[in-house]
N, C-alpha and C positions, 0 to 999 in steps of 0.2 A: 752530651750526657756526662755527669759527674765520673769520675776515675777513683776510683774505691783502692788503696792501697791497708793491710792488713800488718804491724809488725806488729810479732809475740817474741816477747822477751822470755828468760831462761830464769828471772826472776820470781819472788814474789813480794814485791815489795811495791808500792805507791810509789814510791820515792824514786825508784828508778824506771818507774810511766812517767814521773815528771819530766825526769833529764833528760828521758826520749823525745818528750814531749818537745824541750826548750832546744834540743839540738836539731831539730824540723823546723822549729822557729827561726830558727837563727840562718837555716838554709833557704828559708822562704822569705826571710828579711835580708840576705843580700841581694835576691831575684826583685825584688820589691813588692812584692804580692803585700795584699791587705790578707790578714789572717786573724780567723777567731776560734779562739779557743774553748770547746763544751765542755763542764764539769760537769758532775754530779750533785757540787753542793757549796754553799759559800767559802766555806771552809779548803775545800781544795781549791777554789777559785784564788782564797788569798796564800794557801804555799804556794803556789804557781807563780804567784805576783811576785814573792817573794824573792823564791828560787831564778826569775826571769830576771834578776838583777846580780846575782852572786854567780852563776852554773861557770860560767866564765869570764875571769879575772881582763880575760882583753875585749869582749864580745860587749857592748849598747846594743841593748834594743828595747825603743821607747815602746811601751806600752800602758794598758789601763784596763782597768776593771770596768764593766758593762752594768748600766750604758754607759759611753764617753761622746760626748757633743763635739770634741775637738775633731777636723777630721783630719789634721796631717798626722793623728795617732792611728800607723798600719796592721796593731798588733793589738786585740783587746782579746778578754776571759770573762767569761762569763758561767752560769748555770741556767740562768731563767730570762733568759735577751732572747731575742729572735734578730739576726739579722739582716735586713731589706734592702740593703747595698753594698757595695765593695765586696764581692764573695769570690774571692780567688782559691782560698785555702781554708778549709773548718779541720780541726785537729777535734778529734772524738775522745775525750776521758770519761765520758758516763756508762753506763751500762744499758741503757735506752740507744735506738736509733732516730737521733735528734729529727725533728717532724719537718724542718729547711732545707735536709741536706741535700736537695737535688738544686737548691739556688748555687751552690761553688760549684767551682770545675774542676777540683780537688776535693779528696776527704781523706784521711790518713784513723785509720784506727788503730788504736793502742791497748795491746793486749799483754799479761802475762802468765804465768803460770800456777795463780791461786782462781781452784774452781770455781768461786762462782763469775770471776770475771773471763774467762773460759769458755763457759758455758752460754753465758751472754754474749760472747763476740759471736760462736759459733750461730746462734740463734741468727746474729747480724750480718753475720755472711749469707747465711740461707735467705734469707731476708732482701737483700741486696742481689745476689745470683739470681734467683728467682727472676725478679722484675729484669731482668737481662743486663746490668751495668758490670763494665769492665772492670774485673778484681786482681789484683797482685797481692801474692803474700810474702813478707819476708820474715825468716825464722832468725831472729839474731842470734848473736853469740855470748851478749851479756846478761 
C-alpha cells in the first residue's frame, strides 16, 4: 500500500512548493528511486524543469519532461502523463488526487499556506485516510 507523506510549508508562495519539491528529488535521486513529478499545468511543469537544474549549484539530476522514451532518465514532470512503470516515488504539486497514485510505494504531497491549496490537500488527506493508507504529516518551518 502506497505511504502518503503530507509537508505544509509556512509559505505561500509556488516557488517554494518547488524547492520542496526539488529537495525530495534530490533525496530520492541519491536512493536511486525512479520519481515523477505531478503538476497542475505545463507551465509549472516547465519552472520545475527549470528550477531542477539551478536549486543547487552542486546537485545533477538528470531529468525530463513527460513523456520521455529514454529510460535511464529516473526523474520525469509531467501534468497529463500517466505513469505505468518505474513508480517508486510520485511527488503531488496539483490540487487533484492524481487517478495512479496507488501504483508508487511512495507519494509526498506538497502543501502551503495559501487557501485554496489548503483546502485541497485537506480534501486529500480525507480522501486518502478514508481508504485506510498510511499518512505522515510534516509541518515545516520554511
Amino acid at each position: 500500500m502506497t505511504r502518503v507523506d503530507f509537508y505544509v510549508g509556512k509559505t505561500t508562495s509556488l516557488q517554494a512548493r518547488l524547492l520542496l519539491a526539488c529537495k525530495l528529488v534530490e533525496k530520492a535521486h541519491v536512493r536511486k528511486m525512479h520519481t515523477y513529478i505531478h503538476t497542475d499545468a505545463a507551465t509549472t511543469s516547465a519552472q520545475l524543469d527549470g528550477l531542477l537544474w539551478t536549486f543547487n549549484e552542486l546537485a545533477f539530476i538528470p531529468h525530463a519532461l513527460a513523456p520521455c522514451t529514454d529510460d535511464s532518465v529516473k526523474v520525469r514532470i509531467g501534468h497529463n502523463f500517466e505513469p505505468m512503470e518505474n513508480c517508486d516515488f510520485l511527488i503531488n504539486l496539483s490540487n487533484e488526487v492524481p487517478p495512479f497514485f496507488s501504483r508508487f510505494e511512495r507519494l509526498a504531497e506538497i502543501l502551503d499556506q495559501e487557501e485554496p491549496i489548503l483546502l485541497a490537500g485537506r480534501k486529500r488527506y480525507l480522501f486518502y485516510r478514508d481508504r485506510g493508507y498510511n499518512l505522515e504529516y510534516h509541518q515545516l518551518q520554511l
